[in-house]
C-alpha positions as CSV (number, residue, x, y, z in Angstrom):
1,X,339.6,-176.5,-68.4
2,X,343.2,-175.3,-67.4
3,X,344.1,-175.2,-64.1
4,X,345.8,-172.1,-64.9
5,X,342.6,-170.7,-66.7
6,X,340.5,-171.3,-63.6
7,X,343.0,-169.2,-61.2
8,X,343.3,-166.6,-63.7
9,X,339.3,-166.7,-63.5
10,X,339.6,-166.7,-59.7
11,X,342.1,-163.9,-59.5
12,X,339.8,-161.8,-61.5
13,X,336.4,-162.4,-59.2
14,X,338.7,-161.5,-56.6
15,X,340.1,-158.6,-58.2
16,X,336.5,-157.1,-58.6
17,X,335.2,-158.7,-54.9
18,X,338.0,-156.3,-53.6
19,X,337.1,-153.2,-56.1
20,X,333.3,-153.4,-54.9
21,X,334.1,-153.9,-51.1
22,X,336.7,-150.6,-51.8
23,X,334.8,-148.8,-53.3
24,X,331.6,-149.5,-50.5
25,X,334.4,-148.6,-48.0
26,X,334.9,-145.0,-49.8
27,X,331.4,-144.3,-50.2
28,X,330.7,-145.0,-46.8
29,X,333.4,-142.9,-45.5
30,X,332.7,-139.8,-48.1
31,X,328.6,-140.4,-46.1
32,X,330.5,-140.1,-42.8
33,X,332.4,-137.2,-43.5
34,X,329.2,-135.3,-45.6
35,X,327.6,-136.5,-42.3
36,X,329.2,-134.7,-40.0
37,X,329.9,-131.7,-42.3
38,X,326.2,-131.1,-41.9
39,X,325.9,-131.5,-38.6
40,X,328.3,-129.0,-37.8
């Protein structure tokens, strides 16, 4: 294997940690926010 094929590979599970950990960032804010709109 390439050493350039294994970053690649790295760059891409990194890529799709950050999506997932953005995307459970957003979802917990939009709970927040539909939290409190309820409350009101």
């Amino acid at each position: 294997m390439q050493p350039g094929k294994r970053l690649r590979t790295g760059v891409k599970a990194l890529r799709s940690f950050l999506v997932i950990k953005l995307k459970g960032i957003l979802y917990l804010e939009f709970r927040l926010l539909w939290y409190y709109e309820a409350v009101e």
